[in-house]
C-alpha positions as CSV (number, residue, x, y, z in Angstrom):
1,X,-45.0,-8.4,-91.3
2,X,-42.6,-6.0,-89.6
3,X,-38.8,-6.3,-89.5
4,X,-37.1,-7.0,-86.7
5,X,-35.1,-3.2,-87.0
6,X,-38.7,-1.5,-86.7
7,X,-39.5,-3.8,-83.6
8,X,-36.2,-2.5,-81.8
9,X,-36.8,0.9,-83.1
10,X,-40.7,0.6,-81.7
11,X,-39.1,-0.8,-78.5
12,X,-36.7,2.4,-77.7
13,X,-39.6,4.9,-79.0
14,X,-41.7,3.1,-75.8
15,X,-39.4,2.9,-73.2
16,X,-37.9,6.2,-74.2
17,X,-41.6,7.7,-73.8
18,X,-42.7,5.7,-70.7
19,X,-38.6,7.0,-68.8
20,X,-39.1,10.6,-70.0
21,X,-42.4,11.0,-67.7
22,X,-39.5,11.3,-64.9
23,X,-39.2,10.0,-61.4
24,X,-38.5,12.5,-58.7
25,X,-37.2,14.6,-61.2
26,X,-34.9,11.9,-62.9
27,X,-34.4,11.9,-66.2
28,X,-33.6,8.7,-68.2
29,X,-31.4,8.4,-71.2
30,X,-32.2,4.9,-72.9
31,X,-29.3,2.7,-74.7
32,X,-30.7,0.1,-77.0
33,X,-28.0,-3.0,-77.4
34,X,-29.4,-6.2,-79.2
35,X,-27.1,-8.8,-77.0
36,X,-30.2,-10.1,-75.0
37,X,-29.3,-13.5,-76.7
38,X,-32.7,-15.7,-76.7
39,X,-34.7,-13.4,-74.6
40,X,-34.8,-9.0,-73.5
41,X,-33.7,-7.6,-70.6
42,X,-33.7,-4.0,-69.0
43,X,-30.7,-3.1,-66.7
44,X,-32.0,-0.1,-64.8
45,X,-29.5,-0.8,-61.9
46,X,-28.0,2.3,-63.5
47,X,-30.6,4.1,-62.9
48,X,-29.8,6.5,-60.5
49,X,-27.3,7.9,-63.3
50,X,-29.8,8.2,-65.6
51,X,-28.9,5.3,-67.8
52,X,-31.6,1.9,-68.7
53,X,-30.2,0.0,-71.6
54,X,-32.4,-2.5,-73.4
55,X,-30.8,-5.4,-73.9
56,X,-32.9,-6.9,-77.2
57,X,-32.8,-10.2,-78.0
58,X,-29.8,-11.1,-80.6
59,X,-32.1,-11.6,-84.6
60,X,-31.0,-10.3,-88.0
61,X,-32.4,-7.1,-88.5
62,X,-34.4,-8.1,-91.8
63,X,-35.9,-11.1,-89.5
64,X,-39.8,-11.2,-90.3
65,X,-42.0,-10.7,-87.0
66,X,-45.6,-11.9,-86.7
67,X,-47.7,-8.8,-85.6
68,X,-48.7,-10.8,-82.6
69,X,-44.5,-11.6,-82.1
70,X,-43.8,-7.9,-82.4
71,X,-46.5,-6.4,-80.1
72,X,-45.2,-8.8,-77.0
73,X,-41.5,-7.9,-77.5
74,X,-42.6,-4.3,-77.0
75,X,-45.0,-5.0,-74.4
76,X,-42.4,-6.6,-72.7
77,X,-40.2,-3.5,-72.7
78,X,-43.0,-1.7,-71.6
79,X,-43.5,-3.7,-68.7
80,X,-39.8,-3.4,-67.2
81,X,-39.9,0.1,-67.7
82,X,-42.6,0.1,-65.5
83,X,-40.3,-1.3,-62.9
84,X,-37.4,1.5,-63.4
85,X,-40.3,3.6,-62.6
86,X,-42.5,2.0,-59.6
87,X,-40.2,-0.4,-58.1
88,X,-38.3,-0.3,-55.3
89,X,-35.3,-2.4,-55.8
90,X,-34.0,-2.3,-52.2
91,X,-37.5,-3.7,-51.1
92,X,-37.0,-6.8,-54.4
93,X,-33.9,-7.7,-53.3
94,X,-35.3,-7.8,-49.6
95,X,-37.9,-10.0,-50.9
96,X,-35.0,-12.3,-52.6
97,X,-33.3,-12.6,-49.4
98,X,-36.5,-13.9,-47.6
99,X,-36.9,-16.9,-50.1
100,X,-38.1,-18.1,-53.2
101,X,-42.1,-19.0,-52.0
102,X,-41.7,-14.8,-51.4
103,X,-39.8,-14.1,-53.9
104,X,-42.7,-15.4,-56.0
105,X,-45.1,-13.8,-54.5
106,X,-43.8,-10.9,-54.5
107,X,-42.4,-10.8,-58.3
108,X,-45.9,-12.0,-59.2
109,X,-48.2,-8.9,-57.5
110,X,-45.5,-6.0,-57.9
111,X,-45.7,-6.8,-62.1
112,X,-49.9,-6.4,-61.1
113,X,-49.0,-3.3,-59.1
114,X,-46.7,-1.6,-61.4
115,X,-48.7,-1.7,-64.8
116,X,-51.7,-0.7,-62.8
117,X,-50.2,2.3,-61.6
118,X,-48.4,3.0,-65.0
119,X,-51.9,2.3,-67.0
120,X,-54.2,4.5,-64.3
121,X,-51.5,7.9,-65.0
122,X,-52.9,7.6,-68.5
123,X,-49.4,8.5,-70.6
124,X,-49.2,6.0,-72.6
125,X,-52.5,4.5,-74.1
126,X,-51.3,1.2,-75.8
127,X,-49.6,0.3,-73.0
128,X,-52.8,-1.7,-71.6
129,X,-53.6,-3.5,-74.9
130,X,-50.0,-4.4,-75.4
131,X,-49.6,-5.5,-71.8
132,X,-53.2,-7.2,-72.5
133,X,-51.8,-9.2,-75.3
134,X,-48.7,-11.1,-73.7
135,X,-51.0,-11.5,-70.5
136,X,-53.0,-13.8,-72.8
137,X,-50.6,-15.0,-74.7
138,X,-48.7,-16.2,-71.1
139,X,-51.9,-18.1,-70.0
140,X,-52.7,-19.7,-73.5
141,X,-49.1,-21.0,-73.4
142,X,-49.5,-22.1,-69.7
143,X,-52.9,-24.1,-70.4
144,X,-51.7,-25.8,-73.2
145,X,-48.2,-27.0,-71.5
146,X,-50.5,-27.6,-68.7
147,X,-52.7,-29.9,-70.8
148,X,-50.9,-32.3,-72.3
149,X,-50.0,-33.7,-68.8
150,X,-53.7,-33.5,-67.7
151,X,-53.0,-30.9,-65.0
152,X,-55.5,-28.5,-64.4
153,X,-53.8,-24.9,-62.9
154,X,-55.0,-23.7,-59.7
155,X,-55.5,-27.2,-58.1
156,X,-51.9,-27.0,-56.3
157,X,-50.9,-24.3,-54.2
158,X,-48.0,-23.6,-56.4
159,X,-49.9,-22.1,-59.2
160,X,-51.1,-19.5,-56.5
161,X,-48.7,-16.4,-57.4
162,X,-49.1,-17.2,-60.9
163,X,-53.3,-17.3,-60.4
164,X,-52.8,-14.0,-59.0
165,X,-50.5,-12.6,-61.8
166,X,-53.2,-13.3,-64.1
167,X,-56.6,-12.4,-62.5
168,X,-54.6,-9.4,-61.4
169,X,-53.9,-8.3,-64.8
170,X,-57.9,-9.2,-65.6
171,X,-58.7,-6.8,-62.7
172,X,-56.7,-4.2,-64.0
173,X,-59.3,-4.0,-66.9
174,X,-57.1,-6.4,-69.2
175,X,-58.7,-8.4,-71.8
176,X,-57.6,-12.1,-71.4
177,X,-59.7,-14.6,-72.8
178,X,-57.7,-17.8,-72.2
179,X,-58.4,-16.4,-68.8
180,X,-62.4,-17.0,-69.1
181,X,-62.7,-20.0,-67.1
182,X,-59.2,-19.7,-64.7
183,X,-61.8,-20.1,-61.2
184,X,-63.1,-23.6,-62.7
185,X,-60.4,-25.7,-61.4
186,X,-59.2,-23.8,-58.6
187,X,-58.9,-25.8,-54.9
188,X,-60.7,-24.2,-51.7
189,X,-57.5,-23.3,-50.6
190,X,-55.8,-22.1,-53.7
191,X,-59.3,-19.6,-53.8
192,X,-58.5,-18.6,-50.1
193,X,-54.8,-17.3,-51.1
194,X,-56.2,-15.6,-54.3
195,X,-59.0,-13.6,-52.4
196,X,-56.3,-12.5,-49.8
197,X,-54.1,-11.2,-52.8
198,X,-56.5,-9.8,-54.6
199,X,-57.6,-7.7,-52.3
200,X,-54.6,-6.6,-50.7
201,X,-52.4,-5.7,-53.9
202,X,-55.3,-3.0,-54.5
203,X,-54.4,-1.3,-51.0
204,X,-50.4,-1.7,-52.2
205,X,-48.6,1.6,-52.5
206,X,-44.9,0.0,-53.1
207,X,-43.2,-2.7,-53.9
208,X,-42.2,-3.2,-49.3
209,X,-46.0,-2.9,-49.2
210,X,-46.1,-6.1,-51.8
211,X,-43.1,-7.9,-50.2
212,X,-45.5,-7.4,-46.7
213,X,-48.1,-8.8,-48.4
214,X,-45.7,-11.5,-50.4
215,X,-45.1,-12.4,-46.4
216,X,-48.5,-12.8,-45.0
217,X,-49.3,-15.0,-47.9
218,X,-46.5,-17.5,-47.4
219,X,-47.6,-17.6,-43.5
220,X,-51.2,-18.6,-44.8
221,X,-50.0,-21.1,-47.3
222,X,-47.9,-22.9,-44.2
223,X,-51.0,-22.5,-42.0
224,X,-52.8,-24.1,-44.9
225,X,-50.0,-26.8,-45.2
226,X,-49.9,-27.4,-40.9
227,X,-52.8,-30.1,-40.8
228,X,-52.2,-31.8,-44.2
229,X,-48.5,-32.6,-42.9
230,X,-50.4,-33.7,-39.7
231,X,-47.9,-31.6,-37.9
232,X,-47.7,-31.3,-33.8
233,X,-50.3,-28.8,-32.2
234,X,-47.4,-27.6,-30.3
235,X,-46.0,-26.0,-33.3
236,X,-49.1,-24.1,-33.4
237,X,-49.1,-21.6,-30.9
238,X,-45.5,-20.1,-32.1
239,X,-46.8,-17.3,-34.8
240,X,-44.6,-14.5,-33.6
241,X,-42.0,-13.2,-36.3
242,X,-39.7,-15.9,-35.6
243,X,-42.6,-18.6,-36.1
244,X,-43.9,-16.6,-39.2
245,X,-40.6,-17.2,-40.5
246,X,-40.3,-21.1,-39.4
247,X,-43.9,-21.6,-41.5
248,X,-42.6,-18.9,-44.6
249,X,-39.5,-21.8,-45.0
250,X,-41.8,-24.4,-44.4
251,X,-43.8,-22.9,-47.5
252,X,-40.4,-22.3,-49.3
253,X,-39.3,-25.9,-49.2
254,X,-42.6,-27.5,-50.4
255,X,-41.9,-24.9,-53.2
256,X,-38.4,-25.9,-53.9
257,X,-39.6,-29.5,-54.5
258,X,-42.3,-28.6,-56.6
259,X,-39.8,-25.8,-58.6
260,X,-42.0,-27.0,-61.8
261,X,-45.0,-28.0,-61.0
262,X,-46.0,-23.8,-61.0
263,X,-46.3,-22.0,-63.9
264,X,-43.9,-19.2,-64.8
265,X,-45.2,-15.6,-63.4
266,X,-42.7,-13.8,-66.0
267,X,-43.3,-13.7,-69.9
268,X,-41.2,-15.5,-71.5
269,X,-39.7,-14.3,-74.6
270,X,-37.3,-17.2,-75.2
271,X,-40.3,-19.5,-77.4
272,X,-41.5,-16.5,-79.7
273,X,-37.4,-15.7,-80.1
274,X,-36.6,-18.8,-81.1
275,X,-39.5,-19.2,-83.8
276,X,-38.0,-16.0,-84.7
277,X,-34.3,-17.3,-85.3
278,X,-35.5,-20.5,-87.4
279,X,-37.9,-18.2,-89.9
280,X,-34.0,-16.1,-90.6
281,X,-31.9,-19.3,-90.5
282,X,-30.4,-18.9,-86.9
283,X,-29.7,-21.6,-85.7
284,X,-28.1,-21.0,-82.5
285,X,-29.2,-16.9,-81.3
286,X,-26.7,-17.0,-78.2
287,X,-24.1,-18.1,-81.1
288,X,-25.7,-14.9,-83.3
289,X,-25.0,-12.3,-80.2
290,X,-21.2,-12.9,-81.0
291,X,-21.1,-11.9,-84.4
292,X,-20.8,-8.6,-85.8
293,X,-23.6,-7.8,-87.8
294,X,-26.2,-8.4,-84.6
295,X,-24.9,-5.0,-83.7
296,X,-26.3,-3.9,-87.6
297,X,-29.7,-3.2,-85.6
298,X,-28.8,-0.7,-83.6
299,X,-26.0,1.1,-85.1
300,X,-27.0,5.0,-85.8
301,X,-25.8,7.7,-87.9
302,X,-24.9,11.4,-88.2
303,X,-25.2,13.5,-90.9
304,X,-22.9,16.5,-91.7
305,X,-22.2,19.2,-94.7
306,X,-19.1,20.3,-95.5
307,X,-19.7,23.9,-97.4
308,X,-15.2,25.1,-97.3
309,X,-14.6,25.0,-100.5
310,X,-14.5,28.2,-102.7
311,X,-15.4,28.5,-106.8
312,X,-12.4,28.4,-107.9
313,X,-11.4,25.0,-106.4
314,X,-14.5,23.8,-107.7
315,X,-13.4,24.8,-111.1
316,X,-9.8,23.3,-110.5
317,X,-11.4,19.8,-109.3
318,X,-14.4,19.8,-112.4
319,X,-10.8,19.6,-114.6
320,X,-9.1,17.3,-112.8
321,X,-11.8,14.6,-112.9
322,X,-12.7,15.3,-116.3
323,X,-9.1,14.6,-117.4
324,X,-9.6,11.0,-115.7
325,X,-12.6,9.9,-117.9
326,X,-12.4,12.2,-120.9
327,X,-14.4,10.2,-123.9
328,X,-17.7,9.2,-122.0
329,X,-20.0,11.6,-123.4
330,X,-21.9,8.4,-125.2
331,X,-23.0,6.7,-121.9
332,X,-23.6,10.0,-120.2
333,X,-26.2,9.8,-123.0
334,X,-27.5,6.4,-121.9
335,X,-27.7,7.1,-118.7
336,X,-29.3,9.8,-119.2
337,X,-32.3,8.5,-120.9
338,X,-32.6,5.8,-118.9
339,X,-32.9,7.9,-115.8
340,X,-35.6,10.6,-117.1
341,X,-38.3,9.8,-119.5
342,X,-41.3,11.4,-120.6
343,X,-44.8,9.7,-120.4
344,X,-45.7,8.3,-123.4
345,X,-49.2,7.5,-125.4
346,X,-49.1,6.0,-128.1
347,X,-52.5,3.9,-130.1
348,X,-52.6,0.6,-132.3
349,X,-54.7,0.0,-135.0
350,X,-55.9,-3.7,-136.3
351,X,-56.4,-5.5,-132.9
352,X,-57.6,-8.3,-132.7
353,X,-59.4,-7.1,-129.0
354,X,-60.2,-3.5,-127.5
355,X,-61.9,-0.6,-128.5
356,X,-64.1,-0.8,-131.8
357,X,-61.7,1.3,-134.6
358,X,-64.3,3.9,-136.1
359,X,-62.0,4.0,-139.4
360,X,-62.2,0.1,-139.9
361,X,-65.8,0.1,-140.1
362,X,-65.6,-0.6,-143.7
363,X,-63.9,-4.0,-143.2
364,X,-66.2,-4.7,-140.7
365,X,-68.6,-5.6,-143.6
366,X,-65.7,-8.4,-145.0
367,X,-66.0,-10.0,-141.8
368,X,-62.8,-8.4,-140.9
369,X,-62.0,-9.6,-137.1
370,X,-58.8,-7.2,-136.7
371,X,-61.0,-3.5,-136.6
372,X,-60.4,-2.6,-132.9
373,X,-57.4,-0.5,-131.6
374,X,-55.7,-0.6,-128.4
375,X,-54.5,3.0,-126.3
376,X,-51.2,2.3,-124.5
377,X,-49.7,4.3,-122.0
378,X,-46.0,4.3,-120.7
379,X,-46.0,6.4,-117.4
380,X,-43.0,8.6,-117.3
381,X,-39.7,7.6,-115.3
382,X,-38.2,10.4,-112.6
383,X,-35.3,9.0,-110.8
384,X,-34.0,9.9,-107.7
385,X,-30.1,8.2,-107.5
386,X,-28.1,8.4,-104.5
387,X,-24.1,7.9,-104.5
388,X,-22.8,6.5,-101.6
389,X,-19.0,7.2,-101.6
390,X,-16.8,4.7,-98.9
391,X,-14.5,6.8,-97.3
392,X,-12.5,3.9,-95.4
393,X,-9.1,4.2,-95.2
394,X,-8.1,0.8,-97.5
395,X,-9.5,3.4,-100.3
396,X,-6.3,5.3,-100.2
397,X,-4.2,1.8,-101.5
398,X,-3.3,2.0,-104.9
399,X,-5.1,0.4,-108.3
400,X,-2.9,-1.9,-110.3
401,X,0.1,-1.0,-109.0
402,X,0.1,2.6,-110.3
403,X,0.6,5.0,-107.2
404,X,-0.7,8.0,-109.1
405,X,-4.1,6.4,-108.7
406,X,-5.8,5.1,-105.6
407,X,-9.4,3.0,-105.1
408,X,-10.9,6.6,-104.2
409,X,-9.8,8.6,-107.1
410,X,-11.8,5.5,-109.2
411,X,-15.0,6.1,-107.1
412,X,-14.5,10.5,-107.2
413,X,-14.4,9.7,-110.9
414,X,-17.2,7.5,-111.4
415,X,-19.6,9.7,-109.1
416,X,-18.3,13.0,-110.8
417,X,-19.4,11.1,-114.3
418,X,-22.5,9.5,-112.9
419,X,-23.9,12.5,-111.3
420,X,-23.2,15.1,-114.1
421,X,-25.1,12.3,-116.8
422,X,-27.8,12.3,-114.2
423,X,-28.1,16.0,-113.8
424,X,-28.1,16.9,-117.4
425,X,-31.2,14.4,-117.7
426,X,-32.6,16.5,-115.1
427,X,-32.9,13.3,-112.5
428,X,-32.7,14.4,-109.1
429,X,-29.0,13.2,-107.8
430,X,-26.7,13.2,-104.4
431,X,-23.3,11.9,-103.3
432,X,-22.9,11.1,-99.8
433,X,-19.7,9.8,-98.6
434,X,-19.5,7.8,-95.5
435,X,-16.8,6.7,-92.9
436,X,-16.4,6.3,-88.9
437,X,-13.7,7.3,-87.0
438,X,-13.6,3.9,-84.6
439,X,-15.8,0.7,-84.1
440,X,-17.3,3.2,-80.7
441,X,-18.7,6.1,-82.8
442,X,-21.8,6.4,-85.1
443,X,-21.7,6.1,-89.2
444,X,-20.5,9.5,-90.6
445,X,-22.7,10.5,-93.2
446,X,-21.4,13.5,-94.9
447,X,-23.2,15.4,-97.7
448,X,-21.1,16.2,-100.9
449,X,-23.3,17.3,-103.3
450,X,-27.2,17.7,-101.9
451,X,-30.1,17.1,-104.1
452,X,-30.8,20.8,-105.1
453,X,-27.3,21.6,-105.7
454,X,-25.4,21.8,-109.0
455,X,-22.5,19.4,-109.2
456,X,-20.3,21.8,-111.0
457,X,-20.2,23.6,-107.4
458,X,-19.1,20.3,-105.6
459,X,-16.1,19.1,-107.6
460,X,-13.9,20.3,-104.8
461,X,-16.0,18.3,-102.1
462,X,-16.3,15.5,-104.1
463,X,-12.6,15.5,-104.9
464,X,-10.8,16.0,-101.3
465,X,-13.2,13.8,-99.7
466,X,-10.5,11.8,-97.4
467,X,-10.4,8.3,-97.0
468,X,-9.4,7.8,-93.3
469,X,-11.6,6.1,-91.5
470,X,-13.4,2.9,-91.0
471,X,-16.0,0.7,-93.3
472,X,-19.4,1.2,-92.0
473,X,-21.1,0.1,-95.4
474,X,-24.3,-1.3,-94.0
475,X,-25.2,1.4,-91.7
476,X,-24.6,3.8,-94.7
477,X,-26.6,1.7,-97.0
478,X,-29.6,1.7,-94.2
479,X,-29.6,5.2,-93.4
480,X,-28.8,6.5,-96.7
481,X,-31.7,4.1,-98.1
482,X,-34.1,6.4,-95.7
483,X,-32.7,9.4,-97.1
484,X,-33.4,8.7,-100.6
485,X,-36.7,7.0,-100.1
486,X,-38.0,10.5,-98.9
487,X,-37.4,11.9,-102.3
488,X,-40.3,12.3,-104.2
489,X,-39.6,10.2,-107.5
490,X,-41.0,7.1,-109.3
491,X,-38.4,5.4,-108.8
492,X,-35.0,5.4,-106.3
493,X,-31.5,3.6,-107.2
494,X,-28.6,3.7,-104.7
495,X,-25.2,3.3,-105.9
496,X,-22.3,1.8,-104.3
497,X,-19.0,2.7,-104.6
498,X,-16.6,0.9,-102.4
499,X,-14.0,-1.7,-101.7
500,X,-15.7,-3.7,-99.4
501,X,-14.6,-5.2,-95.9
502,X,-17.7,-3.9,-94.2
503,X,-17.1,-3.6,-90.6
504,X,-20.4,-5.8,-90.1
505,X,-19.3,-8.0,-93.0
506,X,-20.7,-9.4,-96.3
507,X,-23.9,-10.7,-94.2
508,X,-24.6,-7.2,-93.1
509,X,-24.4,-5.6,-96.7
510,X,-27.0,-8.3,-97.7
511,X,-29.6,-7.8,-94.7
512,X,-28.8,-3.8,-95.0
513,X,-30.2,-4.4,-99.1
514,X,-32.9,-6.5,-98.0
515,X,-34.4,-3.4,-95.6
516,X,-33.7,-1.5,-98.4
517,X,-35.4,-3.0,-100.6
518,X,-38.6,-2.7,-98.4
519,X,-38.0,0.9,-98.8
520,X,-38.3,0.7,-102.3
521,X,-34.5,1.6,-103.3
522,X,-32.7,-0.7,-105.6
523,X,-29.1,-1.3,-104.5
524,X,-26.1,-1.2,-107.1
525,X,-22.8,-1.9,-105.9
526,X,-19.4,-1.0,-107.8
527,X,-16.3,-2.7,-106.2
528,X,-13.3,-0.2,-106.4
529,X,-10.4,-2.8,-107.2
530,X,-12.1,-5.1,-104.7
531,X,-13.8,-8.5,-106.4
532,X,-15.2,-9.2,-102.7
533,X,-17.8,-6.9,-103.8
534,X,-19.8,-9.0,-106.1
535,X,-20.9,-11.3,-103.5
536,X,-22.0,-8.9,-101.0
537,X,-24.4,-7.2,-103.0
538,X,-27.4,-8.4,-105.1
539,X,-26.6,-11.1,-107.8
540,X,-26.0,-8.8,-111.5
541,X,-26.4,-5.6,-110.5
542,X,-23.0,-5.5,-108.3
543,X,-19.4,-5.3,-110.4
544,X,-15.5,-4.7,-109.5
545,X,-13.5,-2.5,-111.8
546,X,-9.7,-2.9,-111.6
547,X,-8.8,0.9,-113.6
548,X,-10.3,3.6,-114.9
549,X,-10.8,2.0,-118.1
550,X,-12.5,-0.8,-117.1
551,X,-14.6,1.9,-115.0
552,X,-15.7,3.7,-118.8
553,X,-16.4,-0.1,-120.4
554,X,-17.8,-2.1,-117.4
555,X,-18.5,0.2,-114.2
556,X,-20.5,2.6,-115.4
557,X,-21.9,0.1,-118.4
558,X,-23.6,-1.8,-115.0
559,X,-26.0,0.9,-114.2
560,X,-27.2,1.6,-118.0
561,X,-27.8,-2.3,-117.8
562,X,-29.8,-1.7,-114.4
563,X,-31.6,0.3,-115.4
564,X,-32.5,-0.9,-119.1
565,X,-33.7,-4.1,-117.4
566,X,-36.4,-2.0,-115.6
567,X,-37.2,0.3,-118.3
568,X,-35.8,-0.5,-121.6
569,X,-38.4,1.6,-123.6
570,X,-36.3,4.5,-121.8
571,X,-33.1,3.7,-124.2
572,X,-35.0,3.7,-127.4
């Protein structure tokens, strides 16, 4: 089952392909945003500038998505892009102004027109199974609603726009099934209107040509309306515009007080989103648009190097941070064998089961039962470990009171020491540190020590590394997770060195561990003077260190207890 991040980042990939086929030499930039609250929305009023923004609907990103769930979300997308492309909005809100009977109309043949025209320029080959799939999806959810107050849709005129919504969609070459037997319960008149739509949406060129038609139908639907209201044969003859119009608000009134009674020609999204919320434990999802980590979904990053420093810095900053944490060279042992191990083989003799053991033939003849031996094989551990280093500005305060040492100059230390341990085991090992400027800008991801480099030439990255900016943990923790999972190694650890106060709070450090855990990459946390830490991320394998003592007897002591939990053969 997909997460609800993938879904948003499937949902940009399709409108972003659909907008970059260009209108009259347009060209689209897309913004995602997930404050859609209970449903999705695509503002493309901006248009002319350039700019849709998708407004998703407002879920956790670790939210689980049924494959059915996910396809019409993106379908959806799909289909308003096709309206930034096809529709004309000056002709919709034309077709708003002549009433809501047209306005159905008219909403209900343009979707038909648009996806056919959108499907028939071939760009985009899902696009017709996807828009196949809410189609059905819409109808099944109409017939069942429809059932269970024995109504059967297409015996009142009001179903008519949504009739041809449906069997417009079917003659677009769309596979509906719940569609199979739509003509069975259909009224002579109700029949009447569909041919006439039918057949004129496939002449349509734009979305006036629609509202013309949108028109027309209305004036039959009062015609069909005159002698069932047993209305004056006067009224008859007047069919110029005027008396098109006088039967159009006829139509719209008999609408208005049936506003119910049709079914709903747009998917709606609100149903699957709220099936959605209750799977994550959201109660409320307009309630979950207001918090901060909603924005978790969409929030991006930027990576950077920073290659300024010369040798000789490097050589003055290797000192400095050695001096911090001078007698660790036992758990730079630890953690070294717990990072890299060989493969072993190793085979047991006097088994009880397994294969026959040539050399206890002998005993065999006793009645021995213990004369088999057993081949065991321990695959070898390669570790890939990723140090994420906060560069927020509440890293500059001071540990304990002593001003010649600050939360950063705990976490500089204890990635210097991890990374060397790691790099003498011959593990494959990075530091990133991480920050953003304001609440506006993307996470800054910037590279302090790459994964072919030697440490020894980093100190002096490592060591200035500033601590000015904001707390952007989770986005770090997400992009950094896809970073490390692309390293080839049996097994990926990120560690965590920060003092907390995520700018998407304690919730988004847990959701941003759960998608990285789905990525394969174990999260440990190390709280720099910060005990908030612990609860953010993952129950044991999270810790706050107060000094750099306790950092030498605790903090580091935390991954060697990680890891042996994993692989404790490794520390033999």
């Amino acid at each position: 089952m997909p997460r609800y991040i993938e879904v948003v980042s499937a949902a940009r990939e399709t409108a972003t392909k659909l907008l970059a086929l260009r209108q009259q030499g347009r060209k689209y930039s897309v913004v995602v945003t997930t404050e859609g609250g209970a449903t999705a929305s695509v503002d493309w009023g901006t248009a002319g500038r350039g700019r849709v923004t998708l407004n998703m609907p407002s879920l956790p990103p670790d939210a689980l998505l049924t494959r059915g769930e996910a396809d019409r979300m993106v379908a959806f997308i799909g289909h308003e892009c096709c309206h930034v492309l096809h529709s004309d909005k000056a002709a919709w809100e034309r077709a708003v102004l002549d009433g809501s009977r047209v306005k159905a109309w008219t909403n209900a043949l343009e979707d038909v027109r648009i996806e056919r025209k959108e499907i028939k320029a071939g760009h985009f080959p899902a696009l017709q199974s996807l828009l196949a799939g809410i189609a059905n999806h819409l109808h099944y959810e109409a017939v069942t609603e429809a059932a269970k107050t024995g109504r059967v849709i297409g015996a009142e005129t009001a179903d008519a726009p949504y009739l041809a919504c449906i069997l417009g969609r079917v003659a677009n070459g769309y596979a509906i099934p719940a569609a199979g037997n739509l003509r069975d319960g259909m009224s002579p008149a109700v029949s009447q209107l569909l041919d006439v739509a039918l057949a004129g949406i496939r002449q349509a060129r734009s979305t006036e040509d629609v509202r013309q038609l949108a028109l027309a139908l209305t004036g039959m639907e009062a015609r069909q309306q005159k002698p069932q209201n047993d209305q004056e044969d006067g009224q008859e003859g007047s069919q110029g515009s005027q008396g098109s119009q006088d039967g159009q608000e006829g139509s719209q009134g008999s609408q208005d007080g049936q506003e119910g009674a049709g079914p709903a020609t747009d998917a709606d999204l609100s149903g699957t989103i709220q099936k959605i919320a209750e799977r994550a434990g959201i109660d409320d999802v307009s309630a979950y648009a207001c918090r901060s980590v909603n924005r978790l979904t969409t929030a991006n990053a930027e990576f950077q190097n920073d290659n300024t420093r010369d040798a000789q810095s490097a050589t003055i900053a290797a000192g400095m941070l050695n001096a911090r944490l001078p007698s660790n060279s036992i758990l730079h042992g630890q953690i070294g064998r717990l990072l890299v191990a060989e493969e072993k083989r190793a085979v047991t003799h006097h088994e009880s089961s397994g294969r026959l053991d040539r050399r206890a033939l002998a005993r065999m003849r006793t009645g021995a039962t213990d004369v088999y031996s057993r081949r065991a094989e321990t695959p070898a551990i390669d570790t890939a470990l990723l140090i994420v280093l906060d560069g927020s500005s509440s890293m500059s305060y001071a540990v304990n009171g002593n001003r010649h040492v600050c939360r950063a100059d705990l976490a500089k230390t204890a990635a210097w020491h991890i990374a060397k341990a790691a790099e003498t085991a011959n593990a494959k090992v990075a530091i990133v540190g991480f920050d953003r400027l304001s609440l506006s800008d993307p996470t800054r991801l910037t590279v302090l020590k790459a994964w072919e480099t030697p440490i020894a030439d980093r100190a002096a990255h490592l060591a200035v590394f500033p601590p000015l900016g904001g707390t952007p943990l989770s986005p770090a923790i997400l992009h950094g997770a896809r970073m490390l999972a692309a390293v080839n190694a049996t097994r990926h650890i990120m560690m965590v060195l920060t003092d907390g106060e995520d700018d998407y709070g304690p919730e988004g450090v847990r959701r941003a561990c759960t998608l990285a855990d789905d990525l394969g990459v174990e999260i440990v946390g190390i709280g720099m003077d910060c005990a908030s830490v612990t609860a953010a991320f993952p129950p044991r394998y999270s810790i706050n260190v107060a000094d750099l003592q306790q950092l030498a007897q605790t903090g580091l002591g935390v991954l060697v207890r990680m890891l042996e939990d994993a692989a404790p053969y490794a520390a033999d």
